[in-house]
Structures are given as structure tokens and as C-alpha cells.
Residue, then its C-alpha position, 0 to 999 in steps of 0.5 A: x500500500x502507497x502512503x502519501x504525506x500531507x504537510x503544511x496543512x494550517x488547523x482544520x478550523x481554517x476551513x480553507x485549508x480543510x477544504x484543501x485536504x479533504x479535496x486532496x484526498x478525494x483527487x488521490x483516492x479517485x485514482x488510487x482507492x487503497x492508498x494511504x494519507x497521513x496528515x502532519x497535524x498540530x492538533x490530530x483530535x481535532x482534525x481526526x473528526x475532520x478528516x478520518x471520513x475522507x480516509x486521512x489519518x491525522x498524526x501529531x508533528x512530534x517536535x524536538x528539542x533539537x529541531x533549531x539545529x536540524x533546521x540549520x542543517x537543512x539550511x545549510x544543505x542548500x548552499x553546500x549540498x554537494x559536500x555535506x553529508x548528514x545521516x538522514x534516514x536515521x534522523x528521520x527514523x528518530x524525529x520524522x518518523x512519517x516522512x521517512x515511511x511516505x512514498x510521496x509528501x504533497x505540500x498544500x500550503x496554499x499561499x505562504x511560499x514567497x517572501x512578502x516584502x522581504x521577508x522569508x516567512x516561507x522557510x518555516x512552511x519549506x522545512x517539511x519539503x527540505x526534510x522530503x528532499x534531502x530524504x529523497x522523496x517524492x514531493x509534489x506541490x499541490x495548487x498554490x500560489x508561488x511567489x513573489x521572492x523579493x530578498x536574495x535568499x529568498x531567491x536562492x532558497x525557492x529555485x533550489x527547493x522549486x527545482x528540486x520537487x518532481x511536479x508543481x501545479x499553479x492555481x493561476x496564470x500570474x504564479x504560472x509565468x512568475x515560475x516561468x521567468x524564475x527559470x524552474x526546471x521541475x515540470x509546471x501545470x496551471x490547476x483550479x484549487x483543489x478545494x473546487x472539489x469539496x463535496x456540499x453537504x446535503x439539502x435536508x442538513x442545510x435546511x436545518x442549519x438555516x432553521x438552527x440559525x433562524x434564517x429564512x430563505x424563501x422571504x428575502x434574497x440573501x446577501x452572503x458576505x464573508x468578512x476577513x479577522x485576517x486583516x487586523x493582522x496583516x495590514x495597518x491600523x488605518x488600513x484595517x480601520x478603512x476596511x471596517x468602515x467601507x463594509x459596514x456602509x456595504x451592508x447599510x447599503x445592500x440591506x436598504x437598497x435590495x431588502x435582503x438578509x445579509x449573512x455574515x459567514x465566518x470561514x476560519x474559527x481558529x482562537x487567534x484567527x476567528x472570523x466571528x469576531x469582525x463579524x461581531x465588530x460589523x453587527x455592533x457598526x450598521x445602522x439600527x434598522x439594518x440590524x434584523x435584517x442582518x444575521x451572523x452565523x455563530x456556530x462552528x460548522x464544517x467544510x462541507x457544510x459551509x459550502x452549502x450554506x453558501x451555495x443558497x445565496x444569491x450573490x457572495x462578496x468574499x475576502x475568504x478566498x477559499x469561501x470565494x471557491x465555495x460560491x464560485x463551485x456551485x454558481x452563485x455569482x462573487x465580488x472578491x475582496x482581494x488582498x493578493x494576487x491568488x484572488x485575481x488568478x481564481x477570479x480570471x480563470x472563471x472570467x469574474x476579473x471585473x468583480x475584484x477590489x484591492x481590500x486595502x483601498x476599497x471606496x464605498x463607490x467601487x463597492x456598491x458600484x460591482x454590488x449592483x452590477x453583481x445583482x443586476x448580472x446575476x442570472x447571467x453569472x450564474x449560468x456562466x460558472x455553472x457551464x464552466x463548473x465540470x471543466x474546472x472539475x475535472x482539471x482539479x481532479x487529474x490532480x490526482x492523476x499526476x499524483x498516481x504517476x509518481x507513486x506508481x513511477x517508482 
């Protein structure tokens, strides 16, 4: 029996990055029913509940007193890989158990491989591929978005990590001609995400949530908005400040102008990352007589079922890119709030460019503006992604196929 590895997995209650996993191990099984995933976990009780119905054992990362120094060794082996020589197969056997007994380790980070603004925060996210090249195993990247690398090091460390991988997939064309002009050897394919082939939870399921939730679906439209707790971190006070400011106007807006319910989703429930508490922030903000017809969803729900939640609206305005995917996948037409270039990928790729803004200077012009356009095309919208939906499928799903290939490829 095969085993494949999945590493840098955040915790499934970033349900982006559970919808990447799940989809992962349904792309894989399609092609190779029998074979084995074990996903590198920082809380496997939790993620088990998650994952264990798709096939995925979830193992604990067991962390070493000595993990600094291997770390530096790995470092090291970059620039003087051809005189260093480290007993690896042991090493593994005593601290990276999983890696050593994987046939094929797939990265599905996402969205962390660059070193944004001269920073080289994707050395913590490339130490799992660095233990798989220098073990020599089979690493395969996953749909992510790579790049920009702006730091010499930067450089340096992606192309030798980049060119020693046995296949990459791209979510979209920006990633695809920046690894072009990078000059990458290792073979390179352009795929949708991966989490296009989350499965939805059932109509009967979705109904009742709605019901738990005290949202009726047949009285209004329904305006889903899926607000981001991340961008308190990344960006700056008067940045985050502006954001709040221009969502709450969106939704006094849409509530007045349509006579909708607006839902508030949250897409991530992880303690320090949980999108439930701006969804709060915009509640406390909107105008009084905006409040009834503005409905936060507080319980934790799972992928699956967020899915389906989502596919009810009539239109998604998203800053989640993976709840953007949700929509897109079961054609409910999307405004994206974007805060890197992958948004724009996922958004070309479906012709959807038009209904993108960059969060850190959105107006409440540009808002309103694509809302209505959003809610004026939406049938039209509709029928377009709906038509592209099996397409974008099935490219996600031979995803698979490449991963049966270097397994069987022994």
C-alpha cells in the first residue's frame, strides 16, 4: 500500500485549508482507492473528526528539542549540498518518523511560499519539503500560489527547493509565468484549487442549519458576505480601520437598497484567527434598522457544510478566498475582496476579473458600484460558472492523476 504525506496543512478550523485536504484526498483516492494519507497535524483530535471520513489519518508533528539545529542543517544543505553529508534516514527514523515511511509528501500550503516584502516567512512552511528532499522523496506541490521572492535568499532558497520537487501545479496564470521567468526546471501545470472539489453537504442538513440559525430563505434574497479577522493582522491600523468602515456602509447599503438578509459567514474559527469576531465588530457598526435584517452565523460548522450554506445565496462578496471557491463551485455569482494576487488568478480563470477590489483601498463607490452590477448580472453569472463548473472539475481532479504517476513511477 502507497502512503502519501500531507504537510503544511494550517488547523482544520481554517476551513480553507480543510477544504484543501479533504479535496486532496478525494483527487488521490479517485485514482488510487487503497492508498494511504497521513496528515502532519498540530492538533490530530481535532482534525481526526475532520478528516478520518475522507480516509486521512491525522498524526501529531512530534517536535524536538533539537529541531533549531536540524533546521540549520537543512539550511545549510542548500548552499553546500554537494559536500555535506548528514545521516538522514536515521534522523528521520528518530524525529520524522512519517516522512521517512511516505512514498510521496504533497505540500498544500496554499499561499505562504514567497517572501512578502522581504521577508522569508516561507522557510518555516519549506522545512517539511527540505526534510522530503534531502530524504529523497517524492514531493509534489499541490495548487498554490508561488511567489513573489523579493530578498536574495529568498531567491536562492525557492529555485533550489522549486527545482528540486518532481511536479508543481499553479492555481493561476500570474504564479504560472512568475515560475516561468524564475527559470524552474521541475515540470509546471496551471490547476483550479483543489478545494473546487469539496463535496456540499446535503439539502435536508442545510435546511436545518438555516432553521438552527433562524434564517429564512424563501422571504428575502440573501446577501452572503464573508468578512476577513485576517486583516487586523496583516495590514495597518488605518488600513484595517478603512476596511471596517467601507463594509459596514456595504451592508447599510445592500440591506436598504435590495431588502435582503445579509449573512455574515465566518470561514476560519481558529482562537487567534476567528472570523466571528469582525463579524461581531460589523453587527455592533450598521445602522439600527439594518440590524434584523442582518444575521451572523455563530456556530462552528464544517467544510462541507459551509459550502452549502453558501451555495443558497444569491450573490457572495468574499475576502475568504477559499469561501470565494465555495460560491464560485456551485454558481452563485462573487465580488472578491482581494488582498493578493491568488484572488485575481481564481477570479480570471472563471472570467469574474471585473468583480475584484484591492481590500486595502476599497471606496464605498467601487463597492456598491460591482454590488449592483453583481445583482443586476446575476442570472447571467450564474449560468456562466455553472457551464464552466465540470471543466474546472475535472482539471482539479487529474490532480490526482499526476499524483498516481509518481507513486506508481517508482
Amino acid at each position: 500500500m502507497y502512503k502519501v504525506l500531507l504537510i503544511n496543512n494550517y488547523c482544520s478550523l481554517n476551513r480553507g485549508s480543510a477544504a484543501m485536504a479533504i479535496s486532496t484526498a478525494i483527487s488521490i483516492k479517485n485514482y488510487l482507492p487503497d492508498v494511504k494519507i497521513i496528515n502532519l497535524s498540530s492538533n490530530p483530535n481535532l482534525d481526526s473528526k475532520v478528516y478520518n471520513p475522507y480516509g486521512i489519518k491525522c498524526v501529531r508533528r512530534k517536535l524536538s528539542v533539537l529541531e533549531p539545529f536540524y533546521f540549520i542543517l537543512f539550511l545549510l544543505w542548500f548552499f553546500i549540498n554537494n559536500y555535506l553529508r548528514i545521516n538522514l534516514p536515521i534522523l528521520l527514523k528518530k524525529h520524522f518518523k512519517e516522512y521517512a515511511d511516505s512514498d510521496l509528501i504533497i505540500d498544500i500550503v496554499g499561499d505562504s511560499f514567497n517572501d512578502i516584502e522581504g521577508k522569508v516567512p516561507f522557510l518555516f512552511y519549506c522545512y517539511g519539503i527540505c526534510i522530503g528532499l534531502i530524504a529523497k522523496k517524492k514531493v509534489l506541490i499541490y495548487p498554490q500560489s508561488i511567489g513573489p521572492f523579493h530578498s536574495l535568499l529568498g531567491r536562492k532558497l525557492a529555485k533550489r527547493i522549486l527545482n528540486g520537487v518532481q511536479f508543481i501545479f499553479v492555481r493561476e496564470d500570474i504564479s504560472y509565468q512568475y515560475l516561468l521567468d524564475f527559470k524552474i526546471n521541475t515540470p509546471i501545470s496551471k490547476s483550479p484549487d483543489i478545494a473546487f472539489l469539496l463535496p456540499v453537504s446535503s439539502h435536508d442538513k442545510i435546511n436545518k442549519i438555516f432553521i438552527k440559525e433562524d434564517i429564512d430563505i424563501d422571504s428575502k434574497p440573501i446577501i452572503g458576505i464573508s468578512a476577513n479577522e485576517l486583516i487586523g493582522i496583516l495590514f495597518k491600523e488605518n488600513e484595517y480601520d478603512n476596511y471596517i468602515n467601507e463594509l459596514t456602509i456595504l451592508i447599510n447599503y445592500i440591506v436598504e437598497s435590495f431588502d435582503a438578509y445579509v449573512i455574515l459567514i465566518p470561514h476560519v474559527f481558529s482562537p487567534n484567527n476567528d472570523d466571528r469576531k469582525i463579524n461581531e465588530i460589523l453587527y455592533t457598526r450598521v445602522k439600527d434598522n439594518v440590524k434584523p435584517n442582518l444575521k451572523l452565523i455563530r456556530n462552528i460548522y464544517s467544510p462541507e457544510e459551509l459550502k452549502g450554506i453558501i451555495s443558497h445565496f444569491d450573490i457572495f462578496i468574499g475576502a475568504r478566498m477559499h469561501a470565494n471557491i465555495a460560491a464560485l463551485s456551485t454558481g452563485v455569482p462573487t465580488f472578491a475582496l482581494a488582498y493578493s494576487h491568488k484572488t485575481h488568478g481564481i477570479m480570471q480563470l472563471l472570467g469574474q476579473e471585473y468583480y475584484i477590489c484591492n481590500i486595502k483601498n476599497i471606496t464605498c463607490k467601487e463597492l456598491t458600484s460591482k454590488v449592483n452590477s453583481l445583482w443586476e448580472n446575476r442570472t447571467k453569472i450564474r449560468n456562466d460558472l455553472l457551464v464552466n463548473k465540470k471543466m474546472l472539475y475535472e482539471k482539479a481532479m487529474n490532480c490526482g492523476n499526476i499524483a498516481k504517476k509518481l507513486l506508481l513511477d517508482s
